[in-house]
Each structure stands twice: as C-alpha cells, then as structure tokens.
Gaussian input, Z-matrix of N, CA and C with variables (Angstrom, degrees):
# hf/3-21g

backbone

0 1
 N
 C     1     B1
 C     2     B2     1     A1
 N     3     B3     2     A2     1     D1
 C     4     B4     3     A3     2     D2
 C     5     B5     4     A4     3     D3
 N     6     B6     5     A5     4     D4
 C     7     B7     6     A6     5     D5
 C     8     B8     7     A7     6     D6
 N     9     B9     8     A8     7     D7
 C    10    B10     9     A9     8     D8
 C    11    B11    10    A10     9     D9
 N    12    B12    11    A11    10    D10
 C    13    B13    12    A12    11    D11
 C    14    B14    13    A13    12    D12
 N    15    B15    14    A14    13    D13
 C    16    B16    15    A15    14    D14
 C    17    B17    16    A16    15    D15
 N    18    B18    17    A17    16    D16
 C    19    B19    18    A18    17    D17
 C    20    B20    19    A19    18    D18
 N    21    B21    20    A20    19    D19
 C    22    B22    21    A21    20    D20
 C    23    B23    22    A22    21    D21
 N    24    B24    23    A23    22    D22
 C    25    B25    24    A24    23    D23
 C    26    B26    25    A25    24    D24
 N    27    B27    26    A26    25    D25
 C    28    B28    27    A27    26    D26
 C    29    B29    28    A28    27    D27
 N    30    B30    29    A29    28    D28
 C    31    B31    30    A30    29    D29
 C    32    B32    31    A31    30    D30
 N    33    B33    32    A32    31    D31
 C    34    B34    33    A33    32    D32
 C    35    B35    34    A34    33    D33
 N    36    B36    35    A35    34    D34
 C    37    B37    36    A36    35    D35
 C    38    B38    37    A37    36    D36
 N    39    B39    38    A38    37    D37
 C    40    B40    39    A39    38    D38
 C    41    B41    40    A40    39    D39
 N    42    B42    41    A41    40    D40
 C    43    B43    42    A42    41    D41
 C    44    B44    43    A43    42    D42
 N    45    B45    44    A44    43    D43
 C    46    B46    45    A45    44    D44
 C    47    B47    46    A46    45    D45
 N    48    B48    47    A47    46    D46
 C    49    B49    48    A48    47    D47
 C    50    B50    49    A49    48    D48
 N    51    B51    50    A50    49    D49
 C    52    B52    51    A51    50    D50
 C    53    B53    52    A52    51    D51
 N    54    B54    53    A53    52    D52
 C    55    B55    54    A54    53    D53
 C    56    B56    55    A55    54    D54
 N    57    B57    56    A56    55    D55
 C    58    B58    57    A57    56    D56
 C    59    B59    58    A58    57    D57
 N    60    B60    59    A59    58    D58
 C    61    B61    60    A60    59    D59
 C    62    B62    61    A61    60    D60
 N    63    B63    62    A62    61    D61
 C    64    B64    63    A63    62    D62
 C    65    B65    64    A64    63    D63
 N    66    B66    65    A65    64    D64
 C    67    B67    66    A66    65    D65
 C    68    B68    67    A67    66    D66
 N    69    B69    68    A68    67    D67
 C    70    B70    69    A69    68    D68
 C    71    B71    70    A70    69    D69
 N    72    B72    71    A71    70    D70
 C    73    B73    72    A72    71    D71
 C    74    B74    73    A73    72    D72
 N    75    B75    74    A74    73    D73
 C    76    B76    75    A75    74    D74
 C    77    B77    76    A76    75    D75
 N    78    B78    77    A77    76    D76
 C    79    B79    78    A78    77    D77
 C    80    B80    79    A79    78    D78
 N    81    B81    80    A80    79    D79
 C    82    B82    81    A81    80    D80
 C    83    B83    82    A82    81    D81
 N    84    B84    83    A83    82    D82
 C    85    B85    84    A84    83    D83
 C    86    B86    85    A85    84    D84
 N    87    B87    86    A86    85    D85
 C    88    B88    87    A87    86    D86
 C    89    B89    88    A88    87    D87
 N    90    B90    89    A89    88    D88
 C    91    B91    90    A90    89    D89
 C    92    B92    91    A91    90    D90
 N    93    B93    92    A92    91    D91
 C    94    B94    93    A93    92    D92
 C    95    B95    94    A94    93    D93
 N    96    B96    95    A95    94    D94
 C    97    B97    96    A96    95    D95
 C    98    B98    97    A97    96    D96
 N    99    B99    98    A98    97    D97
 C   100   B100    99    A99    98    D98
 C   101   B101   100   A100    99    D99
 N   102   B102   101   A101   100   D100
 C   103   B103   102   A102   101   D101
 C   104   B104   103   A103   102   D102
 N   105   B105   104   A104   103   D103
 C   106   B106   105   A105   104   D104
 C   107   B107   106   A106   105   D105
 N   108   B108   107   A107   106   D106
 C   109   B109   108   A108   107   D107
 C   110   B110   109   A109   108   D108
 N   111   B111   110   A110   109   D109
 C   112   B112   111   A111   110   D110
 C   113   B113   112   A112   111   D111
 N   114   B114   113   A113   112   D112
 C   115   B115   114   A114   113   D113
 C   116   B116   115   A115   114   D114
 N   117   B117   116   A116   115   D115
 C   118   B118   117   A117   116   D116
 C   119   B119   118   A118   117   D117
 N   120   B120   119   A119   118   D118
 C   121   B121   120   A120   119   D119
 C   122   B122   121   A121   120   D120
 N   123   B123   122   A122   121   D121
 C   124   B124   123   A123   122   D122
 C   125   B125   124   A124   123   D123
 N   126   B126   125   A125   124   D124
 C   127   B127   126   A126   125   D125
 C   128   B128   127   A127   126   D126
 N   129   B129   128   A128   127   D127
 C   130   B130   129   A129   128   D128
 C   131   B131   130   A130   129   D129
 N   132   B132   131   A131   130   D130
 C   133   B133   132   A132   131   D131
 C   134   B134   133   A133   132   D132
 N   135   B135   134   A134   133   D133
 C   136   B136   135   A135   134   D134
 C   137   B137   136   A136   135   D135
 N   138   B138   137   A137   136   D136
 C   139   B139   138   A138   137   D137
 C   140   B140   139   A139   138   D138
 N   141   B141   140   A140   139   D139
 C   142   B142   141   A141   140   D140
 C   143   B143   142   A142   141   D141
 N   144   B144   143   A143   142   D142
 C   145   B145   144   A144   143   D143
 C   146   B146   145   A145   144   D144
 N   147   B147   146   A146   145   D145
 C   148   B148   147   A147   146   D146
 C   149   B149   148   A148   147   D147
 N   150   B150   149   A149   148   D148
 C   151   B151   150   A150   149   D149
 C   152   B152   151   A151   150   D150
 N   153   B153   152   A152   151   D151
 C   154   B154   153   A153   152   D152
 C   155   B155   154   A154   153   D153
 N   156   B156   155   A155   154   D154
 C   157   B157   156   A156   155   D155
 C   158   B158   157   A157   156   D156
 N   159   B159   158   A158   157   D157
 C   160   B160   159   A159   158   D158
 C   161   B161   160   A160   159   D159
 N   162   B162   161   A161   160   D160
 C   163   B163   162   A162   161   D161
 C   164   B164   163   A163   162   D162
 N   165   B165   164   A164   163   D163
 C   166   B166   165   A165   164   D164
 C   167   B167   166   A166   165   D165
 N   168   B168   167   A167   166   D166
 C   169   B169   168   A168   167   D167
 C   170   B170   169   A169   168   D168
 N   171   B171   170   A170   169   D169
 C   172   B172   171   A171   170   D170
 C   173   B173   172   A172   171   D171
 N   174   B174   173   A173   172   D172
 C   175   B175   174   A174   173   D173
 C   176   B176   175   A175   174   D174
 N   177   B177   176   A176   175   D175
 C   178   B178   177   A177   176   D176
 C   179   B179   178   A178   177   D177
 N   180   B180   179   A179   178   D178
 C   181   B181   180   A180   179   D179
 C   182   B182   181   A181   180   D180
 N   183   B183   182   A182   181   D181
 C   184   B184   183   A183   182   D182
 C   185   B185   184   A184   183   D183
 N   186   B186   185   A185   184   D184
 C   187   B187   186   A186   185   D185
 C   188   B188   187   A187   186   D186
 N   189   B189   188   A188   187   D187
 C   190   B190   189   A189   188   D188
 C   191   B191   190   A190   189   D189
 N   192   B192   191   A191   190   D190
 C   193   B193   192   A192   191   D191
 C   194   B194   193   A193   192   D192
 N   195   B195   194   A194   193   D193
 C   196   B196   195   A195   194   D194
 C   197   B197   196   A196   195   D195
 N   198   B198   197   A197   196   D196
 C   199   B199   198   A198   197   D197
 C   200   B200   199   A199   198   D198
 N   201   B201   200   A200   199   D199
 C   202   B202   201   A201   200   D200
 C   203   B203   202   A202   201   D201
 N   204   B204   203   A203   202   D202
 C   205   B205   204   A204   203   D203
 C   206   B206   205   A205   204   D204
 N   207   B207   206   A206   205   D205
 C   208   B208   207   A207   206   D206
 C   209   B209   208   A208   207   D207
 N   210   B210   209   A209   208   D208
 C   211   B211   210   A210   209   D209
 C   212   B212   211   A211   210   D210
 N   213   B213   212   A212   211   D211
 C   214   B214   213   A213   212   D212
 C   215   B215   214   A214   213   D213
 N   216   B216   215   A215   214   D214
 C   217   B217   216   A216   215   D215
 C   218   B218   217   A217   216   D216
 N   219   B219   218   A218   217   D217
 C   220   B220   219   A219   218   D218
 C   221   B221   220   A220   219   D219
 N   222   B222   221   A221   220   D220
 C   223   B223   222   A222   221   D221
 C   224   B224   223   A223   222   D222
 N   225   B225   224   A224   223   D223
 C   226   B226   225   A225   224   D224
 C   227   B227   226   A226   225   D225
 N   228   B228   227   A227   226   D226
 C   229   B229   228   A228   227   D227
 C   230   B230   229   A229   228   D228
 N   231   B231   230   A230   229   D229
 C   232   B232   231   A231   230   D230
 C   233   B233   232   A232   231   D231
 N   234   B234   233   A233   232   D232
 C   235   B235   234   A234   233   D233
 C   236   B236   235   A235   234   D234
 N   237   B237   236   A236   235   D235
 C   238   B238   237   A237   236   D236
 C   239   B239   238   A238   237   D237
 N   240   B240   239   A239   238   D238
 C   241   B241   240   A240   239   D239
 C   242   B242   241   A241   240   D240
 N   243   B243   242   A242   241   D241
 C   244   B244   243   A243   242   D242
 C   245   B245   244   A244   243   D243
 N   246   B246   245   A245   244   D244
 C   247   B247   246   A246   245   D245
 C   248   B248   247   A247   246   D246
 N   249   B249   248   A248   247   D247
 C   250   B250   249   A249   248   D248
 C   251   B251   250   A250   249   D249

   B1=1.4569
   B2=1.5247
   B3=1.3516
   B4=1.7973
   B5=1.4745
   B6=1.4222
   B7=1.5497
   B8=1.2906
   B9=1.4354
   B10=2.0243
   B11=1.7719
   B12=1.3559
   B13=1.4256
   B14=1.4323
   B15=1.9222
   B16=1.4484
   B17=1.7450
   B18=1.7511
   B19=1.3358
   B20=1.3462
   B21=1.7773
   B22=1.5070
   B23=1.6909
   B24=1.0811
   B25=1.7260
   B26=1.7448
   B27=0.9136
   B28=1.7671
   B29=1.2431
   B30=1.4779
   B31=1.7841
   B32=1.9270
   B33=0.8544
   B34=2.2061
   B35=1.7840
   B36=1.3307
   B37=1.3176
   B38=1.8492
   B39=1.7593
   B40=1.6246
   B41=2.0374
   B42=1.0657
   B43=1.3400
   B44=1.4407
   B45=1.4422
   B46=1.4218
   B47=1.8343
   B48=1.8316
   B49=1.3817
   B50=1.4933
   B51=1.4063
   B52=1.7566
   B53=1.8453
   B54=1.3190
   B55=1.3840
   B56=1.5659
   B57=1.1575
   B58=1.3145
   B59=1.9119
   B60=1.6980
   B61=1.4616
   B62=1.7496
   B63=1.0861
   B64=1.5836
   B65=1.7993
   B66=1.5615
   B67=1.1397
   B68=1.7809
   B69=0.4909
   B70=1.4977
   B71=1.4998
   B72=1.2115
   B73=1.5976
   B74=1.2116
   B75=1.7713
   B76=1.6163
   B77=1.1598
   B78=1.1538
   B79=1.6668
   B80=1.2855
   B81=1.2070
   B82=1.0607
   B83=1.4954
   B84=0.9879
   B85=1.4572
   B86=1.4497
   B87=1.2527
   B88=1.3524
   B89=1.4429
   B90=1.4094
   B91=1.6151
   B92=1.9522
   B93=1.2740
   B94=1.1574
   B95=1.7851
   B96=1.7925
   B97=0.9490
   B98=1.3300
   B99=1.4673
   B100=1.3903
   B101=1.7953
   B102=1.1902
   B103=1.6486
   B104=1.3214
   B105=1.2449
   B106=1.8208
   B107=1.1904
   B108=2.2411
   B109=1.8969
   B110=1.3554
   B111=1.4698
   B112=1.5508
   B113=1.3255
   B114=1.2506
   B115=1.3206
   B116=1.3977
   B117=1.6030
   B118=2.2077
   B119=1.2508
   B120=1.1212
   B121=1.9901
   B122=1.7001
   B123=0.9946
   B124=1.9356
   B125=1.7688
   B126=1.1127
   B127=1.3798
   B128=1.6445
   B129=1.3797
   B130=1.2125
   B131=1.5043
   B132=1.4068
   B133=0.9416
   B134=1.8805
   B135=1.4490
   B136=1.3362
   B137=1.1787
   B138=0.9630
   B139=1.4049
   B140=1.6311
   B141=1.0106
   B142=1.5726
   B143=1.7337
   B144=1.2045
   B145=1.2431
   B146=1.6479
   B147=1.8281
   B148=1.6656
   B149=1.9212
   B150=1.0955
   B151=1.4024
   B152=1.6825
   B153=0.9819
   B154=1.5327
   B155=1.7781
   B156=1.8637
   B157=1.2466
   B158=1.0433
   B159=1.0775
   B160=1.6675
   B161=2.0434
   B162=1.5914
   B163=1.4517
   B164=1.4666
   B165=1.2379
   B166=1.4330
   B167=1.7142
   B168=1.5123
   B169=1.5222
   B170=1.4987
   B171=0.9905
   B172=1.5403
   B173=1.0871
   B174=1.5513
   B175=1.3477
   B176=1.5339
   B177=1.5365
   B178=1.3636
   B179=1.7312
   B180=1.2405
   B181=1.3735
   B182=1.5797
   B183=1.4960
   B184=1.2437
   B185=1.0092
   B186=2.0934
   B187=1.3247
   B188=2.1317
   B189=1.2718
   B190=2.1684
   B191=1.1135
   B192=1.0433
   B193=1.6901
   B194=1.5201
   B195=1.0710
   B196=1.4032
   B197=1.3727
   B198=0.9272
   B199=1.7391
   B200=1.6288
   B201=1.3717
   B202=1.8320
   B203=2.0028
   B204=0.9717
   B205=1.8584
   B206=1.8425
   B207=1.3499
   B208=1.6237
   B209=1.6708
   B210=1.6066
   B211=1.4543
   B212=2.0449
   B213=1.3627
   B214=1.5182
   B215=2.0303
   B216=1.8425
   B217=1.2115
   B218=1.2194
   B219=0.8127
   B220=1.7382
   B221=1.3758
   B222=1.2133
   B223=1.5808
   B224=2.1767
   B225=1.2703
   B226=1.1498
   B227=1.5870
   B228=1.3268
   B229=1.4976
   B230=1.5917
   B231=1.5763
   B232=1.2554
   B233=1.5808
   B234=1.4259
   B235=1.7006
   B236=1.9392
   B237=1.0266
   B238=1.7243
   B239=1.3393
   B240=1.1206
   B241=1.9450
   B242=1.0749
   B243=2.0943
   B244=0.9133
   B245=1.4162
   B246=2.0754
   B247=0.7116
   B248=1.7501
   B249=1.5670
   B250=1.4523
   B251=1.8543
   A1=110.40
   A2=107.53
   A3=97.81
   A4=91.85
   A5=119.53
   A6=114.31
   A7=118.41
   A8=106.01
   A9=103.89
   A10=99.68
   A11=123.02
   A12=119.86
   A13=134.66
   A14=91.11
   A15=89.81
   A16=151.70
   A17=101.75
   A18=104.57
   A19=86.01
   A20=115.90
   A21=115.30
   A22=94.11
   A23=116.38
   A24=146.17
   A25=96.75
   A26=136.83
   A27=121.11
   A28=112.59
   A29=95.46
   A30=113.43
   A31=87.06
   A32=79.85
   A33=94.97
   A34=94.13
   A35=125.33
   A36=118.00
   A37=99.74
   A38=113.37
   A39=90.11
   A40=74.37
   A41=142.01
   A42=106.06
   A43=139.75
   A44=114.62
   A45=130.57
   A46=103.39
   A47=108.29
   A48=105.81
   A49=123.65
   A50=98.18
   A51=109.10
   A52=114.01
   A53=92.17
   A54=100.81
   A55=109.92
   A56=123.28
   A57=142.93
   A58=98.16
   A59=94.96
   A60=96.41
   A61=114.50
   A62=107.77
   A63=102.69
   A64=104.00
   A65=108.83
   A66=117.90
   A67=132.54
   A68=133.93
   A69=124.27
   A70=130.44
   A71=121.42
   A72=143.83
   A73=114.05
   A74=129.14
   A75=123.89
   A76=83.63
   A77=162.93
   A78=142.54
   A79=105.67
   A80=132.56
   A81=133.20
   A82=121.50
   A83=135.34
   A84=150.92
   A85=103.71
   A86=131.95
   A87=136.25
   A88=124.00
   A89=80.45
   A90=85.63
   A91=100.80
   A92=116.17
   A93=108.21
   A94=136.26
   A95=98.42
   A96=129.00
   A97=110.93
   A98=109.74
   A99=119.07
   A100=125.81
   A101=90.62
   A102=108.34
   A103=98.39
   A104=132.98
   A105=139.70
   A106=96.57
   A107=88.35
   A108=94.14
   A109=115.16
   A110=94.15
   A111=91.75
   A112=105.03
   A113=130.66
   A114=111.34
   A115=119.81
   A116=92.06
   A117=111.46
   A118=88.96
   A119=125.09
   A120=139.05
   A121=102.53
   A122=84.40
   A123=121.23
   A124=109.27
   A125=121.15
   A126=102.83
   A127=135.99
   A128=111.83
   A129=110.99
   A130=110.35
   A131=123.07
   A132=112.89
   A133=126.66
   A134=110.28
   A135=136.22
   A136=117.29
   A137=137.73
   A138=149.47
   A139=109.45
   A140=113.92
   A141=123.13
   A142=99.02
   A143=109.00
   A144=109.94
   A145=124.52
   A146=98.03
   A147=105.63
   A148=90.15
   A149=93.73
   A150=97.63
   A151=117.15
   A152=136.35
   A153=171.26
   A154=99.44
   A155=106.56
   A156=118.20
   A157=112.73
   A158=125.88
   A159=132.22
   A160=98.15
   A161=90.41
   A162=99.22
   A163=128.45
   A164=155.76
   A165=130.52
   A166=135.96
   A167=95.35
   A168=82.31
   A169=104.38
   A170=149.04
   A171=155.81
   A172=97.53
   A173=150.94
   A174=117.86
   A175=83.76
   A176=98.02
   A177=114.63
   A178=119.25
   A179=101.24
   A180=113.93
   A181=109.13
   A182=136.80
   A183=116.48
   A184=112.80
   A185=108.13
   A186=108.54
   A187=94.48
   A188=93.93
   A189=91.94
   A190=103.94
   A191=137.96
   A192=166.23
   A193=120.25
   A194=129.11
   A195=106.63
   A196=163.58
   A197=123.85
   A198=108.00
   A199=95.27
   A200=96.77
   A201=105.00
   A202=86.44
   A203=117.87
   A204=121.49
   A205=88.43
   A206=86.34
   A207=105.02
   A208=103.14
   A209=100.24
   A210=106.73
   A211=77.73
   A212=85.68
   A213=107.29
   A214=95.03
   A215=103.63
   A216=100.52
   A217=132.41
   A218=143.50
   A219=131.62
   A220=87.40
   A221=117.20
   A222=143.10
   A223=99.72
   A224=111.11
   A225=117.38
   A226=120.46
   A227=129.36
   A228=114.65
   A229=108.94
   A230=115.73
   A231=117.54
   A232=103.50
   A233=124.48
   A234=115.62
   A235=83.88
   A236=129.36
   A237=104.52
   A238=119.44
   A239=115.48
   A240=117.23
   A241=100.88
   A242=157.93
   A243=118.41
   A244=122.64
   A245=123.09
   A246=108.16
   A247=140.04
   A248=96.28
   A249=95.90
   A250=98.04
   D1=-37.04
   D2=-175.29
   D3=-64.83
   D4=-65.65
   D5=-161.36
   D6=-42.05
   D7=-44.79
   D8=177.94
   D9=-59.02
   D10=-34.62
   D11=-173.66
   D12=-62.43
   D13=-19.94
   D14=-143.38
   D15=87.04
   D16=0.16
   D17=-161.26
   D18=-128.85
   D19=162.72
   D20=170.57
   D21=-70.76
   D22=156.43
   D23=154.32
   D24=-43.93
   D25=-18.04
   D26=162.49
   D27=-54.31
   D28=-34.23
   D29=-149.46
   D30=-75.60
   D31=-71.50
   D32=-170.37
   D33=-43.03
   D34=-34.58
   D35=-163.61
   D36=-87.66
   D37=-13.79
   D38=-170.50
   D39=-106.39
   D40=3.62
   D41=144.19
   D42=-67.10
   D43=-40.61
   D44=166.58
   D45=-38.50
   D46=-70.37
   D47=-159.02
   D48=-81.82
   D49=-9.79
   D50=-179.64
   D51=-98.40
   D52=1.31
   D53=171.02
   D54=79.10
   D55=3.95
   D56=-176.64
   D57=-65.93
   D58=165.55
   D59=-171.05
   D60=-126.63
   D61=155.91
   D62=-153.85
   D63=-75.04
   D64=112.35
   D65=-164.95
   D66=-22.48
   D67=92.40
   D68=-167.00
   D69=-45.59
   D70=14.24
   D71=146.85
   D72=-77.64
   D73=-21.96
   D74=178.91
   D75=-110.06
   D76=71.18
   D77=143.90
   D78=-95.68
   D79=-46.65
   D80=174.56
   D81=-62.96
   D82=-42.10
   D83=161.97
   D84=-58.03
   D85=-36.06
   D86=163.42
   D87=-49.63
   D88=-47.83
   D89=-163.43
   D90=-95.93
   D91=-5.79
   D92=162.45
   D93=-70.31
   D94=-34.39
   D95=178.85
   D96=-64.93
   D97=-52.42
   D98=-164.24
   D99=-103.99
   D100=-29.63
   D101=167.55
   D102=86.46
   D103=25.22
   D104=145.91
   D105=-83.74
   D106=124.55
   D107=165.14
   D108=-56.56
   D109=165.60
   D110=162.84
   D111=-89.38
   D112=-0.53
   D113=169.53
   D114=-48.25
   D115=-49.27
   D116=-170.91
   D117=-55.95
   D118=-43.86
   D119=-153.54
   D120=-48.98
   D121=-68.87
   D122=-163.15
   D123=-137.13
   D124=68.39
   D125=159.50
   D126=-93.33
   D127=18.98
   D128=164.25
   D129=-92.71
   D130=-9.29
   D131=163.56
   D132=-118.89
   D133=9.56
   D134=140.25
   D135=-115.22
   D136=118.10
   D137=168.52
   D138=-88.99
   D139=147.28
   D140=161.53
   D141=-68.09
   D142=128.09
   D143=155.92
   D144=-103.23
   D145=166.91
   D146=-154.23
   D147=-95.08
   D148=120.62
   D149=175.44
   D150=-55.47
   D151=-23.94
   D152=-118.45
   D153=-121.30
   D154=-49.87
   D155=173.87
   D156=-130.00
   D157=49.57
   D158=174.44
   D159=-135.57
   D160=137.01
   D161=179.60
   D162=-55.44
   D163=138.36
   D164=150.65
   D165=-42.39
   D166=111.20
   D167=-174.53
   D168=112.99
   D169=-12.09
   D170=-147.55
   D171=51.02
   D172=88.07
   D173=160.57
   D174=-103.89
   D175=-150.62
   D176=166.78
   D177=-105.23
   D178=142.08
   D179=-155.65
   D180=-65.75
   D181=118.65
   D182=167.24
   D183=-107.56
   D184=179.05
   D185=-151.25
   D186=-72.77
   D187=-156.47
   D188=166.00
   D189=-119.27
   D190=145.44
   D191=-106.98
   D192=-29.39
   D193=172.18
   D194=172.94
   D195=-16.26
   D196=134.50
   D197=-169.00
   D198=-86.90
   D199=159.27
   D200=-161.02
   D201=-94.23
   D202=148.70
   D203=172.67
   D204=-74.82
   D205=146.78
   D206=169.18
   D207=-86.63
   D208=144.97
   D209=-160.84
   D210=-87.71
   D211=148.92
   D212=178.87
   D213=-104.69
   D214=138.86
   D215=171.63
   D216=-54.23
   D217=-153.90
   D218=-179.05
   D219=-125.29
   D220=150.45
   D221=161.19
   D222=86.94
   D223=8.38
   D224=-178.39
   D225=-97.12
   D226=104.67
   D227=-175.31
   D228=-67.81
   D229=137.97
   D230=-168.03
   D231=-70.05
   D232=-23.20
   D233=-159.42
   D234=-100.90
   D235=-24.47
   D236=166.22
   D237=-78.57
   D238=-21.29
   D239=163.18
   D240=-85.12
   D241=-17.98
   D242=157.94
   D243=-58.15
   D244=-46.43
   D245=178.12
   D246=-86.01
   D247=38.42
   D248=-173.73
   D249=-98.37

C-alpha cells in the first residue's frame, strides 16, 4: 500500500493504528489498483448515490420546474440593481 501510494509504510501503518483514514488523494489510485470502491474506501467523501435522486447520466442534479423571477421592489429599475 505505501508503494502504490507513494508514502513510506510508517505512513500506511499510523493510518491503520490511529484510526485515521486513507487520505483522499490515494482513493482513486486505490481503488484502481485494487478494485475496492471508493465508496468502501472513503464514503464520507463518496457516498453511494440514490438512484431515485441522482440525474441520468451523471449530470448535475436540477431543481423541478422553473425557478419563479424574484419580485423586484417597486419604483426600482431592475438593470441599476443588477449593476449595483
């Protein structure tokens, strides 16, 4: 593990015994090497996602239907409050 990492074997041994977690710059390299998700790896910083709320395709998730326009105050021109 150090060698795929990059780190001396101190390093991999005070993650193991200090309860520490395998840096999140090797997860990917981990899990290429080894064929453990990174979910198992690191899932606070991969999460399994919910198929249910996750986009098709990976995109990025949008909100559902239109966004409503923000009511502008009255007596205010909208293009001098954009550029204020």
């Amino acid at each position: 593990m150090a060698r795929l990492c990059g780190v001396a074997q101190p390093s991999v041994f005070k993650w193991l015994t200090r309860g520490k977690v395998l840096p999140a710059e090797f997860v990917l390299k981990v899990e290429a090497a080894t064929g453990v998700s990174r979910h198992d790896l690191r899932p606070d910083i991969y999460p399994i996602e919910d198929p249910r709320t996750s986009p098709p395709h990976g995109g990025t998730p949008t909100p559902e239907g239109p966004s409503e326009p923000q009511p502008q105050p009255s007596g205010v021109d909208p293009i001098e409050s954009a550029r204020a």
